[in-house]
N, C-alpha and C positions, 0 to 999 in steps of 0.2 A: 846391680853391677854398674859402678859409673864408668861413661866413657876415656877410652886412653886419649888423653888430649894430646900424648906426643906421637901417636900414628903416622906411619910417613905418610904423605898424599899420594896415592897411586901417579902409577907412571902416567903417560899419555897413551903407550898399548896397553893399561889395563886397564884406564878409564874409555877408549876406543870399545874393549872387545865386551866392556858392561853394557854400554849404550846400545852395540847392534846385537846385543842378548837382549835388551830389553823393547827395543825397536824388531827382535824378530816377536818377540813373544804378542806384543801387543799389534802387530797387523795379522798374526793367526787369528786373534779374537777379532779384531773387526772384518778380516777379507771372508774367512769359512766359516768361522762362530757365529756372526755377525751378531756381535755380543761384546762392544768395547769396553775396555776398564776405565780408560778416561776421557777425556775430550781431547777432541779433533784439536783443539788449540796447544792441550798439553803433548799430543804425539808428533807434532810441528817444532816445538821447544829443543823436542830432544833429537831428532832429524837434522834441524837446524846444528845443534851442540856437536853432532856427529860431521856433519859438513864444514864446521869451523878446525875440528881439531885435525881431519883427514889433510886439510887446508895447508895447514900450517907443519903437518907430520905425511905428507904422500905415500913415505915408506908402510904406513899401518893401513894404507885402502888393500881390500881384501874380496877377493871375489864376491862373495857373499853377501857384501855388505849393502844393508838397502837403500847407501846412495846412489848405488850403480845402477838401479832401475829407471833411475829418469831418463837413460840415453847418451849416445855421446857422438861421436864425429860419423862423417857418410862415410861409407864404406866401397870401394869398388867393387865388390860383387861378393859371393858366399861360397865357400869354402865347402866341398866335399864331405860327406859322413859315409862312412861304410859301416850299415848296422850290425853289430856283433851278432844279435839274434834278428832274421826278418821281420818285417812289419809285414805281416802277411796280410790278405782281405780276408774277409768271413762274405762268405756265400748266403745271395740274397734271396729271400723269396717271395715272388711278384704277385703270388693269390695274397690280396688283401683281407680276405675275409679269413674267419676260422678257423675255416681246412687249413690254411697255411701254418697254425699251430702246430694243428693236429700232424698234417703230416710229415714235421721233422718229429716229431716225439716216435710215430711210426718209426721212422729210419734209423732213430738211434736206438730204438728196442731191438730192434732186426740187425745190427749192427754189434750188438752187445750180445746177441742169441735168446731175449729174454723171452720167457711163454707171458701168454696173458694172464696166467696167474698170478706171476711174478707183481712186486711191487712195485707201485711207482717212481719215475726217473724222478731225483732231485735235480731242479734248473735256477738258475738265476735269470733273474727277469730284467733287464736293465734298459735306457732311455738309448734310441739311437742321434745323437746331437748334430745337426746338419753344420758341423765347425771344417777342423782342418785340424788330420792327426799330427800327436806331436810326441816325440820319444824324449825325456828330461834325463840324463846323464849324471847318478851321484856319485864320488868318492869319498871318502871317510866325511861321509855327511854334506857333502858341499855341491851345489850346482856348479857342472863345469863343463857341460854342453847339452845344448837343446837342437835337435833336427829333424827336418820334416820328412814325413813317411816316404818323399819321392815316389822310385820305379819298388819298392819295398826291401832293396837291396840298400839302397845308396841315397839319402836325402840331402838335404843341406843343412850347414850348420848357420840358426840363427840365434845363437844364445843372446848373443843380447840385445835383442827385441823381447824373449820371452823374456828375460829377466823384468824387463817393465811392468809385468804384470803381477798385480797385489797378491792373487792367490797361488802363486806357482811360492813353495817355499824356498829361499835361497839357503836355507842349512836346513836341517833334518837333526831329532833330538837322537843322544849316543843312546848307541846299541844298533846301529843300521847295520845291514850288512858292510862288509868295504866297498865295493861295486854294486850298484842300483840304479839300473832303469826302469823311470815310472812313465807309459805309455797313457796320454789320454787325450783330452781334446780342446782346441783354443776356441771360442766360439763368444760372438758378441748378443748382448740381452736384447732383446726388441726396440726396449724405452732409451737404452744407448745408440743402437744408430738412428732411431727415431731423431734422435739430437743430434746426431751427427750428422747426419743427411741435412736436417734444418741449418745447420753455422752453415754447410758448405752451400747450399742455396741462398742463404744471405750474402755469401763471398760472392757467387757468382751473381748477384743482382746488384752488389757493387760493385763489380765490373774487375774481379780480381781476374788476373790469366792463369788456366794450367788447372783450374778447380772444376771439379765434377762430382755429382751426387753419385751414392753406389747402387748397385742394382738389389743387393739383399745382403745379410746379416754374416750370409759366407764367406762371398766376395769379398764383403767389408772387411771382417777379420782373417782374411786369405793376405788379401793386399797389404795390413799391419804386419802382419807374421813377415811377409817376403819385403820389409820397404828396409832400403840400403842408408837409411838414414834412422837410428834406433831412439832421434829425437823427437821427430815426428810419430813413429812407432807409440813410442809413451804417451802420445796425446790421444792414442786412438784407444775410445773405451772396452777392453778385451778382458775377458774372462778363460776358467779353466775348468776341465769337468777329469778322474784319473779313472780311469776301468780297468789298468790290467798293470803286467811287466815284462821288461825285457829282458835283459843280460842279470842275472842275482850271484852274486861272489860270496860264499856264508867262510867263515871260517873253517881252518880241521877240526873234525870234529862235530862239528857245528849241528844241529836238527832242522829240517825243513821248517818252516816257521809256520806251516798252515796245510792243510789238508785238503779243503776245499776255494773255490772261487771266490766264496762269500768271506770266508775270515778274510780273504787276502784284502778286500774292498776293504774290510772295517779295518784292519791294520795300517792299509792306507790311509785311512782315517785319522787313527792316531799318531799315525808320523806328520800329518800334516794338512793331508790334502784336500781336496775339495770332492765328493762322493754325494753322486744325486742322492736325493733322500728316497723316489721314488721304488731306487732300487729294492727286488725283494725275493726272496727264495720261492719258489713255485713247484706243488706237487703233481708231477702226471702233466698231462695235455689239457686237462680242465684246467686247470689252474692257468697255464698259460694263453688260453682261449680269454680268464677272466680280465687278466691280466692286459691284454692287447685292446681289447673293448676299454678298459679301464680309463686308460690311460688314452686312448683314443676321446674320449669324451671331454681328457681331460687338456687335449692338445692346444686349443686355443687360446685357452686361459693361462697355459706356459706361460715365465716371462721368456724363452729361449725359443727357438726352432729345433724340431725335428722330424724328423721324415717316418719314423719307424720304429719299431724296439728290437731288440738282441736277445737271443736265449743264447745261454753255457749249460752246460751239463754243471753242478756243481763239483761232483766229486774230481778232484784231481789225478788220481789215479785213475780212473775212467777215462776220464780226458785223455789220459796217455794211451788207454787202450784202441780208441775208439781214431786214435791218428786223424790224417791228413791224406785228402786225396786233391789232386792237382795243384797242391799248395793251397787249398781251403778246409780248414780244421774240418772235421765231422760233427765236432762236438757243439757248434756255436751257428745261428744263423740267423739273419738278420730281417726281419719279419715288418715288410713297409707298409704306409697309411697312404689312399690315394692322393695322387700326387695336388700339389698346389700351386701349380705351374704347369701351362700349358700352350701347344700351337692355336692359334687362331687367324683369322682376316678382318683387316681395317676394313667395312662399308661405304661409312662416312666420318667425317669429325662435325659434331654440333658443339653448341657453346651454349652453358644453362648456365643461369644465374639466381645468384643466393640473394638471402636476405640483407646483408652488409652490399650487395649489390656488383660479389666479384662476378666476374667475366672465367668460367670453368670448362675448359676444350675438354666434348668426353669422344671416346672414340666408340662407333658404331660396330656392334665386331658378330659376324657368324656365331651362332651361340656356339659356346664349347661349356662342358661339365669338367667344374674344377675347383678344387676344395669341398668338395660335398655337394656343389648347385648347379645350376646351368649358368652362367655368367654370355648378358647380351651387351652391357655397357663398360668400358673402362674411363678412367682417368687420368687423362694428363696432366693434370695440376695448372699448369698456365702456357703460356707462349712459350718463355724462354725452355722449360722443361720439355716442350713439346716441338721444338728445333733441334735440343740438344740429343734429344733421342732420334731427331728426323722421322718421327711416325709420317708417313703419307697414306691417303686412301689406295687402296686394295695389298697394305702393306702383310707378310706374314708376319706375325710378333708370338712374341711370349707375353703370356696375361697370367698374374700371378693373383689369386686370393689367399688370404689366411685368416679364420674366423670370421668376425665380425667387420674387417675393415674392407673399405672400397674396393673393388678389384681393379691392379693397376697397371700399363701396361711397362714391364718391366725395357723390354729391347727389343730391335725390330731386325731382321733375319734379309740384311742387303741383299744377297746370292740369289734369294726368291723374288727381287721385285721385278715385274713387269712393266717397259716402258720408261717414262722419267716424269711420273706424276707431280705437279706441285706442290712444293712443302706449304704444312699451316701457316698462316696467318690472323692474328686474332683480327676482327673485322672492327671497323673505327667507330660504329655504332650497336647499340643493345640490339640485338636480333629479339626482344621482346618488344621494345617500346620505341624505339629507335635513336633512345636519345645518347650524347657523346658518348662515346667509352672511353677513359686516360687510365694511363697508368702514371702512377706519380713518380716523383724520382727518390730512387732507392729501395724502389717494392719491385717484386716480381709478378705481382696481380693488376690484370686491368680490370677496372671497374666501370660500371653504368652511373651517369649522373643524374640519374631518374628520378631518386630518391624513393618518395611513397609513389608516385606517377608512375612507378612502373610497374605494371600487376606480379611479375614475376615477386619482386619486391614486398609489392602491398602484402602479398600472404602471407609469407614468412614474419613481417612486420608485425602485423596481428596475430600470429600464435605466437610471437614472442611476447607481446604485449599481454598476451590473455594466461600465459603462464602463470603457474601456481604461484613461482618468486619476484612474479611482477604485482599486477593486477589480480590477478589470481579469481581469473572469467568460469568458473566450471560448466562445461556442458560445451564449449565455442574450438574445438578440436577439427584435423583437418579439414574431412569431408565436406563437414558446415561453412566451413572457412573459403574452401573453393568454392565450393557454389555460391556463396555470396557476391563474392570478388567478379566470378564469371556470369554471374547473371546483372552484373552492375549494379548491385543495390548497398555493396558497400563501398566505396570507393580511397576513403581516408578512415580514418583513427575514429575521430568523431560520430562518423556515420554507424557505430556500434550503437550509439547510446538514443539515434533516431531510431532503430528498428521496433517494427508493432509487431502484436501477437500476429495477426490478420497475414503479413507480408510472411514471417515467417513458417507459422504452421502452415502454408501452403506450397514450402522447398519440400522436395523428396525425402522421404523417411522423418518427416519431422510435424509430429502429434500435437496436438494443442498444448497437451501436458508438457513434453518436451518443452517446447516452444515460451511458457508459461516461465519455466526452471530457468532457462536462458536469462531470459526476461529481468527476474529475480535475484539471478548471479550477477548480471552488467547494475543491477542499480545496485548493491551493496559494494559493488568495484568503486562506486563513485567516491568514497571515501577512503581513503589510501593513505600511506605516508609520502615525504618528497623523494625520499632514496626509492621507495620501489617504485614510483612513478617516473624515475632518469631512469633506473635500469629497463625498465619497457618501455623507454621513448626509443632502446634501439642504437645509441649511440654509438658508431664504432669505437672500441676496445674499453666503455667505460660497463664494465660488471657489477654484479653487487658489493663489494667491496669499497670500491670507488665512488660508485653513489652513494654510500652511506658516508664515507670521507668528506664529501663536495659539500651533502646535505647538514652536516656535523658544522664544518666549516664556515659555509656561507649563510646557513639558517633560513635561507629562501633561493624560489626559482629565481624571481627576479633578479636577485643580485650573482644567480650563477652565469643566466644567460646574458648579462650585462660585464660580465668578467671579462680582463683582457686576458693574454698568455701569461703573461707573469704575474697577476694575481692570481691564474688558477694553477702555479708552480707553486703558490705556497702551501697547497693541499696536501699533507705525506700522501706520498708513492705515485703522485700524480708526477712526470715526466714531460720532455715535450713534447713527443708524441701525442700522448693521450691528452694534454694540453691543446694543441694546434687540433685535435679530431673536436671534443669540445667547440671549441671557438668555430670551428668551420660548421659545425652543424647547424647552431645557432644565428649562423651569417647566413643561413639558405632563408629567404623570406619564406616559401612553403612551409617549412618545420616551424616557424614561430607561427604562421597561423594555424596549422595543426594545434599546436598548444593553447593559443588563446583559443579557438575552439570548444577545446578539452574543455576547458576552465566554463566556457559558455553553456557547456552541455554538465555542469553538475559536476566536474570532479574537483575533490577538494583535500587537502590535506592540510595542521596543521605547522603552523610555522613559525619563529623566533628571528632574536639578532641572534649574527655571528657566534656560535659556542666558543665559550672558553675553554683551550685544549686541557681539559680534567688529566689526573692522574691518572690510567689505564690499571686498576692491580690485577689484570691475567695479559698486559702487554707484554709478547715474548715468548706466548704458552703454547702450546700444540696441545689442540684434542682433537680426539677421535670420536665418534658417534654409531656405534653399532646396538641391535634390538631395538625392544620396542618398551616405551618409557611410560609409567605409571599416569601421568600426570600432563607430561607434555609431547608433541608432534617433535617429531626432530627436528622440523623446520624452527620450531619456537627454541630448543635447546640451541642451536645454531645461532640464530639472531641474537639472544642473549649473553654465549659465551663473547659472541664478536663485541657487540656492545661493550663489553669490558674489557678488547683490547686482545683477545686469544684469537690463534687464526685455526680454525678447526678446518683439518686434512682429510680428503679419504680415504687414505691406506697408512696401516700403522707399519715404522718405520722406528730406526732407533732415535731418531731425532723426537719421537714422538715423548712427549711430557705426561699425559693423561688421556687412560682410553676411558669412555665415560660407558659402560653397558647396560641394558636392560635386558629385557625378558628372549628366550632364543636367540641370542647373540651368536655369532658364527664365528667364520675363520678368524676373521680381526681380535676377536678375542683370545684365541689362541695363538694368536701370534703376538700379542701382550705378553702372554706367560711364557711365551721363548724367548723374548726380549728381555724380560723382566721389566717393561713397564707398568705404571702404577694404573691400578684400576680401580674404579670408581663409580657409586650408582648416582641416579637423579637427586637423591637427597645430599650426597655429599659434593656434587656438584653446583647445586645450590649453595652450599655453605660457601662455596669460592666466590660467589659471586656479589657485590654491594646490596645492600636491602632494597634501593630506589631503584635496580636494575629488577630486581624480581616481582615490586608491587606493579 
C-alpha cells in the first residue's frame, strides 16, 4: 500500500494528544516495568516536542499531560479534601513474633463462626511501607486530585506535588470505572535520600541558608508530599507503592470487577500502577507466620523502608461480613518488625579516626536494643551535623539502625535535657597523635594531618595497602595488623617488608607456619603493577580506576609524582579535586619517603613512556560479573574488561549493556532476564575483548 502523500498534517491537538499517548505509554515501561522501549535521549525529544507545542498552543495543556509534573508556582497553602469513602487505619499488632500471626487468623475464624475443621482463611500478605498515605482521584481516566489521609475524614489536597511523580499514572487506559480512587503509598527508596541527604550536606558546607539534612526516608518524602512550592517537590526523589481503593463509580449495570483483594492488586496492576511484587496470597496462619519471617529476613536488603506486613482476608464478600469495629476493619492487621529506632542517652562524644584521616564525633550512648542488636555507639558524622542536631552529653536522642548500616543518632529530645551541657566541638588536634586537625574549605570533615604518623591512621593504611586490589598481602588482616602497629614494630609501609620469621612467629596466635605464609605473601607483593601500587599508597579519592588512568597516562611514578595540577587534569575523569589530593599528597616529604623506601625495600613494577590514548573497543559498555568463571577470578575478568575501556557495575540496571555469568549465578542474573539484558559467558566475553588484552 503506498503512502497518501496528500494526508492533511494533523492539527496541533492531535499531534498534542499522540505525543502525551506516547509519553504516557513509555514512562509506564520505564517508571513500573522498569523495562524502556527507547532511550532516555529519545523520551527527552519527545517531552521536549510536547513542551514546544503546549508553548506555543496553552489552550491544548491538559491535566494529564506529563509536562505538568515538573511543578509550577508556590502556592499559599492546601486546600481541604473531604474523603468520599474514609481512609480508615487498620489495627496493629505489637507481638512481633509469630503469635501475632497466628492470633488474627484466630479472631477472624471465631469471627466468621468457623470449626477447626473448617478450611483454611485465604489472606493476602502485603509490605507495610513506612511512606505517607495518599488517596489518587480518577474521572473518566484522568488524575484530578490527590490527598492526604489527614484526621481520615478530611486530608489535603496536593495534587500537584503527586503529579511529579513518575509512577503515579496521570491517565488510566479506557474502560476504568467513571470515578476511581486508587489508595496507596508515597515513600522515598533508601539510595534516593541517601543522595539527597548528601546535595543537602554539601549545601550546607557551603554555607547555603535554610538547608537541612532529613531525619529518615519518611519525613523526607512526608515534607515533598506537604512543600507549597510543587517545584521543589519534583526535585525531591519520590516513589509510589497502590494497595487498595476508595470511592468506585461502575456503570448501570456494570459487574463488580473482582471478587477478591488479590485480583484487585493485579488489576491495579494492569491499569497502571506500581504493586509490590512481594505481595502474595497466604493459606491459614502458617502461611502467614512464613510469610512474616520471610519477609522479615528480607527487610534490610529492601531498597525501601518498612516497619511491618498487612494481612486482608482475601475474599471480599468476607471482608464485608466480617465489618469494622471502632472504625478498624476486622479483616485486615498490620503485623510490625521490632522497631529501628529507639530512646537512648548521650555518655559521651569521642572523635575516632579513619584511614583518610577524618576526624568522626561518635556519641557514647546507654546500650539500647534496636534493629535486632544492642547498639552502644552512634554517629554523628562531623561537627557541623553534630551542632545542627545539637546532640550534647547526657542528651535523650532517638538512635536509629537499619541493617547493615552505622547506627545513627537521628534527633535529640530538648524537653528531656538536664542542665545546659555544652555543645560539641571538634577539638583542634588528633585525639590519637596530636597532630593538627583542619577542615578545608568547602568540606564538612575535619581531618588529622598525621598522615602515616598517626597510628590510628597507620592501620587502616596498611590493610588498605595489603588488600587483595592493592598489593594483595594474604594472611596480614586486622588482628595482625594491630598488634604490629601496637607493639611498635611496624611503624610505616616499609617496615612490612623488614619483618623476620623470629619477630613474628613470636605475636600471639601466630605459628611459624603462619608466620612463614606471611613471609611468602609480602615477598611475591614486591612485584606489582604501578596502578595497584597508587591505589594502596592510599591517596585520597584516587581508586582503582584512576590509578589505572594516571598509570596508563604517565607511564611511570616518577613522572606522576612530579606532575603539576594541570598536567594531572589532563588525565580523563581526573578533576580538580582529585588533581590538587594527588599533588598534596606528594608535596608531604614523609609520603615521598615512604615511597622511596618502598622502592628500597624490593618493590618493583614495570614501567614505560607516556601511553598513547588507544582506541577503547568496550569504551562506553557496562558489565556486570556474577558466578563463578571457568577459567578466570572475577578480579581478572574485571581488570580486563576495564582494560578495554568497559566500566564493570555491581548491580544490574537497565543501563546495564552485558551481564557476563558463570556457574551459580544469582539474583543479578535474574534480573538480566527481567530487563532483557544480554547475557553472556567467559568465552563470549573474551571474544569482546582485543587478543593483546587477553595474552
Amino acid at each position: 500500500m503506498t503512502p497518501d502523500l496528500f494526508a492533511a498534517e494533523p492539527t496541533p491537538a492531535e499531534r498534542a494528544a499522540e505525543l502525551r499517548a506516547q509519553l504516557h505509554h513509555h514512562a509506564h515501561r520505564y517508571y513500573v516495568l522498569d523495562d524502556p522501549e527507547i532511550p532516555d535521549a529519545e523520551y527527552d525529544r519527545l517531552f521536549q516536542a510536547l513542551q514546544v507545542l503546549e508553548h506555543e498552543h496553552p489552550e491544548l495543556i491538559t491535566p494529564d499531560s506529563p509536562t505538568q509534573r515538573v511543578g509550577g508556582a508556590v502556592l499559599d497553602g492546601f486546600s481541604s479534601v473531604r474523603h468520599t469513602v474514609p481512609m480508615l487505619s487498620i489495627r496493629t499488632e505489637t507481638d512481633t513474633e509469630a503469635s501475632g500471626a497466628e492470633a488474627f487468623d484466630a479472631r477472624v475464624r471465631r469471627e466468621l463462626g468457623l470449626a477447626e475443621s473448617d478450611p483454611p482463611v485465604d489472606y493476602v500478605a502485603e509490605l507495610k511501607f513506612d511512606g505517607l498515605a495518599i488517596s489518587l482521584r480518577y474521572q473518566a481516566g484522568v488524575l484530578v486530585q490527590a490527598a492526604t489521609r489527614g484526621d481520615g475524614e478530611v486530608g489535603e489536597d496536593v495534587t500537584r506535588n503527586i503529579r511529579t511523580i513518575g509512577q503515579v499514572p496521570l491517565r488510566l487506559p479506557e474502560g476504568v470505572p467513571d470515578v476511581l480512587e486508587v489508595r496507596g503509598e508515597v515513600y522515598m527508596r533508601r539510595d534516593d535520600f541517601d543522595a539527597l541527604n548528601e546535595r543537602q550536606r554539601e549545601k550546607i558546607a557551603a554555607g547555603a541558608k535554610g538547608e537541612k539534612t532529613f531525619v529518615n526516608p519518611r519525613n523526607a518524602a512526608a515534607g515533598a508530599v506537604r512543600q507549597l512550592d510543587s517545584g521543589i517537590a519534583a526535585q525531591r526523589p519520590l516513589s509510589f507503592f497502590a494497595y487498595g481503593l476508595g470511592e468506585v463509580s461502575l456503570s448501570a449495570g456494570q459487574a463488580p470487577l473482582f471478587s477478591t483483594h488479590h485480583a484487585l492488586l493485579m488489576q491495579l496492576r494492569d491499569w497502571g500502577f506500581p504493586v509490590a511484587s512481594q505481595t502474595r496470597v497466604c493459606r491459614g496462619a502458617a502461611e502467614l507466620v512464613a510469610f512474616h519471617r520471610d519477609i522479615g529476613a528480607q527487610r534490610d536488603d529492601l531498597p525501601y523502608d518498612i516497619d511491618g506486613v498487612v494481612y486482608k482476608v482475601n475474599d471480599l464478600a468476607l471482608q464485608r461480613r466480617l465489618g469494622f469495629v471502632t472504625r478498624e476493619p476486622r479483616w485486615a492487621v498490620a503485623h510490625k518488625y521490632p522497631a529501628q529506632e529507639q530512646l537512648t542517652t548521650v555518655q559521651a562524644i569521642d572523635v575516632q579516626v579513619g584511614r583518610t584521616g577524618k576526624l568522626t564525633p561518635v556519641a557514647k550512648l546507654v546500650p539500647v536494643f534496636v534493629g535486632g542488636v544492642t547498639v552502644t555507639n552512634a554517629t554523628l558524622h562531623n561537627e557541623l551535623e553534630a551542632r545542627r542536631k545539637d546532640v550534647r552529653v547526657g542528651d535523650t536522642v532517638i538512635v536509629r539502625r537499619a541493617g547493615d548500616v552505622i547506627p545513627e543518632v537521628v534527633s535529640v529530645l530538648p524537653d528531656k535535657r538536664v542542665g545546659d551541657p555544652p555543645p560539641f566541638t571538634m577539638p583542634s588536634h588528633c585525639p590519637v597523635c596530636g597532630s593538627e586537625a583542619v577542615r578545608e574549605e568547602g568540606e564538612a570533615d575535619h581531618r588529622c594531618t598525621g598522615g602515616l604518623f598517626c597510628s590510628a591512621q597507620r592501620k587502616q593504611a596498611i590493610l588498605h595497602y595489603a588488600q587483595r586490589r592493592a598489593l594483595d598481602i594474604e594472611g596480614l588482616g586486622d588482628k595482625l595488623v594491630e598488634q604490629l602497629v601496637d607493639a611498635g614494630v611496624v611503624r610505616t609501609l616499609p617496615d612490612l617488608y623488614r619483618l623476620g620469621l623470629t619477630a613474628l612467629a613470636s605475636l600471639d596466635r601466630m605459628a611459624e607456619k603462619s608466620a612463614g605464609n606471611l613471609l611468602q605473601a609480602l615477598e611475591k607483593s614486591r612485584h606489582t603493577t604501578l596502578p595497584r601500587f597508587l591505589f594502596g599508597l592510599g591517596i585520597r579519592h584516587v581508586g582503582e580506576a584512576t590509578a589505572r588512568d594516571l598509570g596508563r597516562h604517565f607511564g611511570s611514578l616518577d613522572r606522576i609524582m612530579a606532575a603539576s595540577v594541570d598536567e594531572l587534569l589532563q588525565v580523563p575523569d581526573v578533576g580538580p579535586v582529585v588533581a590538587r589530593s594527588i599533588r598534596t599528597f606528594f608535596d608531604q616529604e614523609h609520603n615521598r619517603e615512604v615511597v622511596e623506601q618502598l622502592r628500597a625495600c624490593g618493590v618493583t613494577w614495570d614501567e614505560g613512556g607516556p601511553a598513547e590514548r588507544a582506541a577503547q573497543p568496550l569504551a562506553g559498555k557496562t558489565f556486570v560479573l556474577t558466578g563463578t568463571f571457568p577459567t578466570l577470578r572475577r578480579e581478572q575478568a574485571k581488570e580486563l574488561l576495564e582494560a578495554a575501556g568497559a566500566k564493570v557495575a555491581g548491580s544490574v540496571s537497565k543501563k546495564t549493556d552485558y551481564v557476563v555469568a558463570g556457574e551459580e549465578a544469582g539474583s543479578k542474573l535474574d534480573k538480566a532476564r527481567e530487563l532483557g539484558v544480554a547475557v553472556i559467558d567467559e568465552a563470549e566475553m573474551l571474544r569482546l575483548l582485543p587478543a593483546s588484552d587477553i595474552t
